[in-house]
C-alpha positions as CSV (number, residue, x, y, z in Angstrom):
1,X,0.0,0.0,0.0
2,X,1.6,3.5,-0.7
3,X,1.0,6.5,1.1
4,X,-1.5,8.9,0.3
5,X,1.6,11.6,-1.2
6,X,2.9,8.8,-3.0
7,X,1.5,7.1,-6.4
8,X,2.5,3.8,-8.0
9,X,4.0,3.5,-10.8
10,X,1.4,2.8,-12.9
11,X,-0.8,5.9,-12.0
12,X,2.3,8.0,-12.8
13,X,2.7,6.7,-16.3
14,X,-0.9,7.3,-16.9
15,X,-0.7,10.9,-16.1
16,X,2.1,12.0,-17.8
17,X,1.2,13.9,-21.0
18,X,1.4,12.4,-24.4
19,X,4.8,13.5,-26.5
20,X,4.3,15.9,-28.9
21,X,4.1,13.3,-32.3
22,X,4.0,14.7,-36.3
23,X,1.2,12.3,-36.4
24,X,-1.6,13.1,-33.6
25,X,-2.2,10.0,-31.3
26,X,-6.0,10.5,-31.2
27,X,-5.8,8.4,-34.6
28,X,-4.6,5.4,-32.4
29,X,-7.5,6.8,-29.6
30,X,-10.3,6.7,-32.0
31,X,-10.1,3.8,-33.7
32,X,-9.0,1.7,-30.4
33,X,-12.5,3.3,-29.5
34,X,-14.2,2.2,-32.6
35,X,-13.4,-0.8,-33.2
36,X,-14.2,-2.1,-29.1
37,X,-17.5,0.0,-30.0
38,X,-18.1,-2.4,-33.2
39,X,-17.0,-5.5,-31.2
40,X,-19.6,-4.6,-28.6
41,X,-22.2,-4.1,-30.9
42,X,-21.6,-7.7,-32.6
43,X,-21.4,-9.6,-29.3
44,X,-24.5,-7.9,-28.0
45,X,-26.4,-8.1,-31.6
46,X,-25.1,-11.8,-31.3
47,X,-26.0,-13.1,-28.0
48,X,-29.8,-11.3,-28.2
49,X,-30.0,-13.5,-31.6
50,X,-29.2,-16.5,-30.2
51,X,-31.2,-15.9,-27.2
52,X,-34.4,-15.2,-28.7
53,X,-33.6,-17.6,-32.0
54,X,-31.7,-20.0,-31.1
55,X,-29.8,-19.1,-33.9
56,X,-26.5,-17.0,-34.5
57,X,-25.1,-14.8,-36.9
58,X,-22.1,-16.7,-39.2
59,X,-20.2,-13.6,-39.8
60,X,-19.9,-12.5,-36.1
61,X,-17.0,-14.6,-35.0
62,X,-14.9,-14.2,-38.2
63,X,-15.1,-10.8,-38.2
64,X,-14.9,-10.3,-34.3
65,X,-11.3,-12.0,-34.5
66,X,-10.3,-9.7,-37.8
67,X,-11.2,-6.4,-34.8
68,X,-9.6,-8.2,-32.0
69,X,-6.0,-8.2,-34.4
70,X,-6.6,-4.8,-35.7
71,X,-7.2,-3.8,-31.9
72,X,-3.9,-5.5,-30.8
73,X,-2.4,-3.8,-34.0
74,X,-3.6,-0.7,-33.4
75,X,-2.8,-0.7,-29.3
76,X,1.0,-1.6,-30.8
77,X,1.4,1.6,-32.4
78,X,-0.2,3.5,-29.7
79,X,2.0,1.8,-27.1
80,X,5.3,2.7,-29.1
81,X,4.3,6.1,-29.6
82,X,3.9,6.7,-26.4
83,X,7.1,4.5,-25.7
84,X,5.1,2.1,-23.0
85,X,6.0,-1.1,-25.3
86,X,7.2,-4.0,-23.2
87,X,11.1,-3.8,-22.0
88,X,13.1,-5.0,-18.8
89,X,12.8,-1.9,-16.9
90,X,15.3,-2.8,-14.9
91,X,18.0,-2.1,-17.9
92,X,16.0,0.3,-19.6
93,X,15.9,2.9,-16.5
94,X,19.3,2.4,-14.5
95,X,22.6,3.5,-15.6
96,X,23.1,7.2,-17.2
97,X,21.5,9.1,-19.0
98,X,22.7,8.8,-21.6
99,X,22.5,5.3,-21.6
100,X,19.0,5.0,-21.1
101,X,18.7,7.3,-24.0
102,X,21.0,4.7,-25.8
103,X,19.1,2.4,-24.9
104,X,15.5,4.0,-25.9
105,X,16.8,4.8,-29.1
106,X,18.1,1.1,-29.8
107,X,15.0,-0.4,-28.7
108,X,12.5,2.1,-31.2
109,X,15.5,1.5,-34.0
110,X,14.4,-2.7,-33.4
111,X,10.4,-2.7,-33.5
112,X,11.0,-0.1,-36.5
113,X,13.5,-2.8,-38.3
114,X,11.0,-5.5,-36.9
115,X,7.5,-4.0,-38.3
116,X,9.0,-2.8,-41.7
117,X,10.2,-6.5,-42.0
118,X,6.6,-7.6,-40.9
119,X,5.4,-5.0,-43.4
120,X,7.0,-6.2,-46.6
121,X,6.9,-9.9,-46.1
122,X,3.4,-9.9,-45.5
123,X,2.6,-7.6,-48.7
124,X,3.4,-10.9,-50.2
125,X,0.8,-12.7,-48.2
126,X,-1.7,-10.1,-49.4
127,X,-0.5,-10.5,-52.8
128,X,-1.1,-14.4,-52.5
129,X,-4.3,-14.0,-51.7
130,X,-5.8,-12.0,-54.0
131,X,-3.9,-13.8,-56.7
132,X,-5.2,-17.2,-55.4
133,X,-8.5,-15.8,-55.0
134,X,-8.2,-17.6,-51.5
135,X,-11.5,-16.5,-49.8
136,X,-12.4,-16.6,-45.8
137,X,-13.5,-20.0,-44.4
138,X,-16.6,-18.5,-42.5
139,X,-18.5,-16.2,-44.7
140,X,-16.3,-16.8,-48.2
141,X,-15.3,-13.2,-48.4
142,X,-11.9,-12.5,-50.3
143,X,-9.3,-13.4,-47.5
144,X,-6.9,-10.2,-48.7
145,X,-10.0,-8.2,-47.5
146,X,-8.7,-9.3,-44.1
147,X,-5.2,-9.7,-44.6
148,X,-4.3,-5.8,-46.4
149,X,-4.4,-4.4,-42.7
150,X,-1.7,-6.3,-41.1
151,X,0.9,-4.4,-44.1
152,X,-0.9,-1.0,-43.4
153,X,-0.7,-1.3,-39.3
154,X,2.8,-2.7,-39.6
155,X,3.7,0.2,-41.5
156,X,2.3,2.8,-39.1
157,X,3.8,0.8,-36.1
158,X,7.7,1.1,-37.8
159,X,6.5,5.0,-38.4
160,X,5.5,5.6,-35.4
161,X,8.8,3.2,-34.2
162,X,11.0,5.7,-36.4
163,X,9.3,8.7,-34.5
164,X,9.8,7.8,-31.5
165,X,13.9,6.9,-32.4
166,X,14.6,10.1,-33.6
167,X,12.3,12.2,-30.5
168,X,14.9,10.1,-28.4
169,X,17.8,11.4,-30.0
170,X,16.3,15.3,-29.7
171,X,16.1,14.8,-26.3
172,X,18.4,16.2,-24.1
């Protein structure tokens, strides 16, 4: 229990301000917001379906787990924006500052390499797809319908990756 002048750790991360970013983070906001609003709104249009039919909707699940990856995708790019993506803290916040700084900078210059590999490679997926004609296994949509976003998102997470690498080397 801390004392009541005191606040964890967590409740200090939440309050400090966002970084000024080229790109504004209510992008990331919104469509985090939008797309939980749309999962809602299928679960609930789902479950009062079944319940008063007995029946369900096909498309729900299929397209539930297509928002659930653009979510995680999306709360990715928020998180390295905002440079609250997963690290050993313990390395990440001891030493200099310089190293820390060092070590920021390596860290944002890895997703971004990571992501723009992810981006490329998986342009080829896309491309397989629609020249396959490969098509969804629930509903029989065109699977690149689903598969165009992860290219997209990757590319906005190694941008905002590549932001955040050269804010850390502004910094004092």
């Amino acid at each position: 229990m801390t004392p009541l002048n005191e606040q964890a750790p967590a409740e200090v991360a939440a309050a400090e301000p966002d970084e000024e970013t080229v790109v504004p983070l209510k992008i990331e906001d919104w469509l985090t917001v939008t797309v939980m609003g749309l999962l809602s709104l299928i679960t609930f249009a789902n479950v009062l379906v079944r319940y008063f039919t007995d029946q369900s909707f096909a498309w729900t699940e299929e397209f539930s787990v297509f928002l659930m990856i653009v979510l995680a995708l999306v709360a990715g790019s928020a998180s390295v924006a905002r440079n609250r993506q997963i690290r050993i803290e313990y390395f990440a916040d001891s030493g200099s500052e310089k190293r820390q700084r060092a070590l920021a900078r390596f860290g944002a210059l890895m997703v971004f390499v990571l992501f723009a590999l992810i981006a490329v490679l998986s342009v080829r997926v896309v491309w397989d797809d629609f020249r396959f004609g490969e098509t969804s296994p629930g509903i029989g949509v065109p699977q690149w319908w689903y598969t165009i976003w992860l290219p997209v998102f990757s590319v906005a997470i190694a941008g905002r990756a590549l932001g955040l690498f050269i804010r850390r080397g502004r910094r004092p």
